[in-house]
N, C-alpha and C positions, 0 to 999 in steps of 0.2 A: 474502498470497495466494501460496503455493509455486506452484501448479499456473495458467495465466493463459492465457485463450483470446484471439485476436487478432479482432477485430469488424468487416463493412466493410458498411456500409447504406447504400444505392441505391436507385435505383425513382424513380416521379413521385409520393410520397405525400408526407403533412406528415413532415417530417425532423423539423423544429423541436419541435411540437409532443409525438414517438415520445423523444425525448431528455428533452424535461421531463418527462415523463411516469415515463420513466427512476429520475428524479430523483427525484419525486415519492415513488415506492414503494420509496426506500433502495440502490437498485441500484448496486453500485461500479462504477464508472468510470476507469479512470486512461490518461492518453497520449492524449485526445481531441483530433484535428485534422478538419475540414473542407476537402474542395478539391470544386470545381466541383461540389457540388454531392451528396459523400459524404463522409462519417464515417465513422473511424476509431476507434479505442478499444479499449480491453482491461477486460476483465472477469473473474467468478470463475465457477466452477460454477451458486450461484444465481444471478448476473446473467444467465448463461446462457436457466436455465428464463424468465425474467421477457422475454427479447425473444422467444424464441420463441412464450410469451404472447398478446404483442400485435404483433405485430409486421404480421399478416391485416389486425388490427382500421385501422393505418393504410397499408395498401397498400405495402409498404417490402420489397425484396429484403436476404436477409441474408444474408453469407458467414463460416462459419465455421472456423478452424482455431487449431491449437494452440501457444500462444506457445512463444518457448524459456523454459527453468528461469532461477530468479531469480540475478544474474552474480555472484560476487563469492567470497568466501570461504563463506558458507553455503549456499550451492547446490553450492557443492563439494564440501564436507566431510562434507554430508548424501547426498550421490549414492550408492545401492547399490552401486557401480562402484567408486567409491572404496574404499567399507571393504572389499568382497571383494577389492580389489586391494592392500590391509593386509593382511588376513586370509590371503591364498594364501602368502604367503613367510613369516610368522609361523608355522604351522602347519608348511611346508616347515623351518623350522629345525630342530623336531624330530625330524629322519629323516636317515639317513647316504645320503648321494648321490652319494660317489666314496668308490672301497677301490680306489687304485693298489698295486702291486707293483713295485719299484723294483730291477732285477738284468738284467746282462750273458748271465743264461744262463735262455735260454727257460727250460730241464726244472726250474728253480727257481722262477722262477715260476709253472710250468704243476703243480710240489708244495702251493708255496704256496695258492695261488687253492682248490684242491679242501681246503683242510683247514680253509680259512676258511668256505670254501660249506659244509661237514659239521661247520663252530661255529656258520652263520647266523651270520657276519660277512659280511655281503650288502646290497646295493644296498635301500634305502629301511624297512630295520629301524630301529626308533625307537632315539635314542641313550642310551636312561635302560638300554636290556636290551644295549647294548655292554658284556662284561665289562673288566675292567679290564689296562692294559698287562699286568703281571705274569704275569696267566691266561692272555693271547694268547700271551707268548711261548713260556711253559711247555710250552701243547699243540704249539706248530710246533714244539719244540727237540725236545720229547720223543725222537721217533721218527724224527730227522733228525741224524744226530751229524756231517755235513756241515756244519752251522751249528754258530758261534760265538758269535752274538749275533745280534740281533733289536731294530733301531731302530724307534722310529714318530716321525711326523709326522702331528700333528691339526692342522689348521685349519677351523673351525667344522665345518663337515657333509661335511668330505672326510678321511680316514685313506690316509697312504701307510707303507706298510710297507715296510722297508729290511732286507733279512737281508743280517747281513756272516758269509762262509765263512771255514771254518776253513784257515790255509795248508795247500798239499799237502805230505802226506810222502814223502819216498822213498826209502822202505827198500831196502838194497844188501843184498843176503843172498849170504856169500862162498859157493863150491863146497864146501868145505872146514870149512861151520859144523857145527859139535856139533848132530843131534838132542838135541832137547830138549821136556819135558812143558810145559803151561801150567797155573802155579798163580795162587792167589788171595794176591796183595802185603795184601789187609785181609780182614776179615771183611764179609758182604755177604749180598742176596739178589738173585738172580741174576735180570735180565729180558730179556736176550737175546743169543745168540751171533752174531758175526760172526767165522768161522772161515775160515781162506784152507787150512789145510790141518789131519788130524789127526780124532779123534772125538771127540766129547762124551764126557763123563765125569756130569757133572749134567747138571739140566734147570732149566728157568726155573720163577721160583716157588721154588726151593728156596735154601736158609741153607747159606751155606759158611763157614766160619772161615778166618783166615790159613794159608797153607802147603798147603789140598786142591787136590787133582788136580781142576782145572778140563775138560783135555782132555787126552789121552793121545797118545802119538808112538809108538806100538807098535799094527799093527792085525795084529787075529787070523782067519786063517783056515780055520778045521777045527783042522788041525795045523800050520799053515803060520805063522809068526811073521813079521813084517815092520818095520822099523822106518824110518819117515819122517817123524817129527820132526811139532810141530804149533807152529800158526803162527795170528795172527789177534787178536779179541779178543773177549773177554763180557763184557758189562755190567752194574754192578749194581746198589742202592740202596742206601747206609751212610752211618751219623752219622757226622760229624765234629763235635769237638769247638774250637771257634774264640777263645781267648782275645784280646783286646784293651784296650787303652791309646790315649785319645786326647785330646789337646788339648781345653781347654771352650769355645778361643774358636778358632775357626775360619776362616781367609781364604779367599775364593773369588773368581776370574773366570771371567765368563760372557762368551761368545763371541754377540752377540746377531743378530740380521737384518741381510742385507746392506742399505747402503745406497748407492743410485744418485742422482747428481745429474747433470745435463744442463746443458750450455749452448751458448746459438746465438750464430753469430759472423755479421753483416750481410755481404750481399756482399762492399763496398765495401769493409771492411777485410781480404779476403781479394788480401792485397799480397805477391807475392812466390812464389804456389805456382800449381803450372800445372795446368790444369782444374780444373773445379767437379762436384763429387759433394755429394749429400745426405750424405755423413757428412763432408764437409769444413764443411757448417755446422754440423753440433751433435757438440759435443763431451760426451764420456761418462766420468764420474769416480766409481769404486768404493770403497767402503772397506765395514767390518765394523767395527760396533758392539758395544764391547767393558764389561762392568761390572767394576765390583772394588767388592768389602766384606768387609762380615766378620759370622757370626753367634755366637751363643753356643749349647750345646750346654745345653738344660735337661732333665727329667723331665716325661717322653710325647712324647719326640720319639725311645724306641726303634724303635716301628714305621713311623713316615714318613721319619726322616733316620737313625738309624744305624745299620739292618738294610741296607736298599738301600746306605749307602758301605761296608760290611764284605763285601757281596756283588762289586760291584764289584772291589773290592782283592782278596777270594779266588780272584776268575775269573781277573783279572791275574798274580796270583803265579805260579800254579799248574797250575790244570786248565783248559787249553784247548779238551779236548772235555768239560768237564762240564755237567753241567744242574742247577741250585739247587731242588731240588722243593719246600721245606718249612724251615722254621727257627722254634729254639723258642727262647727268651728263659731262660736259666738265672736270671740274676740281672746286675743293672748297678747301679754306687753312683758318684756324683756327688759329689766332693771340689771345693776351692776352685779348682783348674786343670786336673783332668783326670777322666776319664771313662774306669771300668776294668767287664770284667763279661766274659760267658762265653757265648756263643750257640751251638748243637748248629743244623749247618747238614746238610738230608735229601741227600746226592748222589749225583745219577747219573754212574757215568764206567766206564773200562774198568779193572776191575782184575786182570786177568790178564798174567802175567810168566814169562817163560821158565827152568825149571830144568831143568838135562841131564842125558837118559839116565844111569843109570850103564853103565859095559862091563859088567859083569856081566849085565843082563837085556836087551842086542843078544844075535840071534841068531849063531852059528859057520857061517860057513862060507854 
């Protein structure tokens, strides 16, 4: 009996009789007590029908109402309450329900936040259609050469996004510097100027080879010839060619979660220090949980483990404001201790360098 009504019969009629009776035509009964001269008991649905029945026939007042649910573990576990209250946070699992932004300077995060809202990287998008680190970071670096790198932190249904900037430069440009043109240090295809002084030469979208006039220090007016030097950078997309050599067995420490432990010190033994503060009883001890091993470097573990550490180690050497758009796998061969092969890495960076006027094409006078 899940469902159990609560029974109370009164009146001047045959009690006695209205109960056997009860009895007689199967009707359950459970929890039967008698006081001065009413009964008590619990029943089911059809017990129900069966007193309201007879109930005329022996003159008997009947009070009805609805027992509580059956106690214990399966009146719980069966309750609609219960499983929807499974059910809400299970389904909540799969939806991103914090995307923090983690930076000292509003206007970065106020970049960030809008370029994630125009990915729908957004509050309660399911996390199967989150693209992948790589993707994110690609599109925020893209078009921001302010950033240097782009950390995340996942923990279950929240993503905090950490952009670390690139240091500032400060270019000192004497009185005294040589005009100078801006050529192209490699060959490229050009996707955007940031010129501080000087005119375009190309345009974006277009293929330049090492050594072309990027931007010009010579501006022409009618007849009027001027020469003021050009300054700045453009940016472009070119392969690089990435050979490597590495170790098959490899050591690594990881830096793991901090960890905090606590402990309370009893009044009583608080001997010797004057006043009592809440942090004079519990004391707070930190540390960082640290691993070390080692793995081995096998075949199909180009594109998870050693495209990502060749990426790393190029950003480091190298190209401080570049962007890794793409990388293609030439060939990689696996000997008894080491691991050699050739990866063509797609980069974005600024490859424009200053060559100087000659005197000959200053103007006289």
């Amino acid at each position: 009996m899940r469902k159990r009504y609560a029974i109370k019969i009164s009146g001047d009629g045959n009690l006695s009789r209205f109960l056997t009776k009860l009895v007689t035509i199967g009707t359950k009964i459970t929890s039967l007590s008698v006081v001065d001269g009413v009964a008590y008991f619990q029943t089911d649905r059809s017990g129900l029908r069966a007193i309201r029945r007879n109930r005329r026939h022996y003159r008997l007042k009947v009070a009805i109402s609805i027992a509580n649910l059956e106690s214990g573990s399966i009146g719980l576990f069966t309750s609609s309450r219960f499983l929807i209250a499974c059910l809400i946070p299970f389904v909540a699992s799969f939806f991103l329900w914090t995307v923090d932004v983690e930076s000292d300077m509003p206007e970065v995060v106020d970049r960030i936040e809008q370029k994630l809202e125009k990915s729908s990287i957004v509050l309660l998008r399911p996390l199967a259609l989150i693209p992948d680190e790589g993707e994110i970071r690609r599109e925020l670096m893209l078009d921001d050469p302010a950033l240097s790198w782009v950390r995340f932190r996942r923990v279950g249904t929240s993503l905090t996004i950490i952009p670390m900037l690139s240091p500032p430069t400060t270019n000192i440009i004497e009185e005294n510097e040589s005009p100078s043109h801006l050529v192209a240090r490699t060959g490229g295809v050009i996707t955007r100027f940031a010129l501080e002084k000087g005119e375009r030469v190309g345009h974006v979208h277009q293929t330049v080879k090492k050594g072309d006039v990027l931007a010009t220090g010579i501006l022409e007016q009618g007849d009027k010839t001027t020469v003021v030097g050009a300054d700045g950078a453009v940016y472009a997309d070119y392969w690089v060619e990435y050979t490597f050599t590495l170790p098959k067995k490899i050591k690594f420490q990881l830096q793991g979660e901090e960890i905090v432990n606590y402990s309370f010190n009893l009044p009583w033994k608080q001997q010797g220090k004057e006043g009592w503060s809440l942090g004079s009883f519990i004391e707070t001890e930190r540390y960082m949980e640290e691993t070390a091993g080692h793995f081995e470097l096998i075949e199909g573990m180009e594109e998870t483990v050693i495209i990502p550490l060749l990426k790393n180690k190029l950003m480091s050497e190298s190209f401080s404001k570049a962007i890794i758009k793409d990388e293609k796998v030439l060939h990689v061969t696996f000997d008894n201790d080491k691991v050699r092969g050739t990866i063509l890495f797609l980069i974005n960076d600024n490859i424009a360098e200053k060559r100087l006027i000659p005197k000959e094409t200053e103007p006289i006078g």
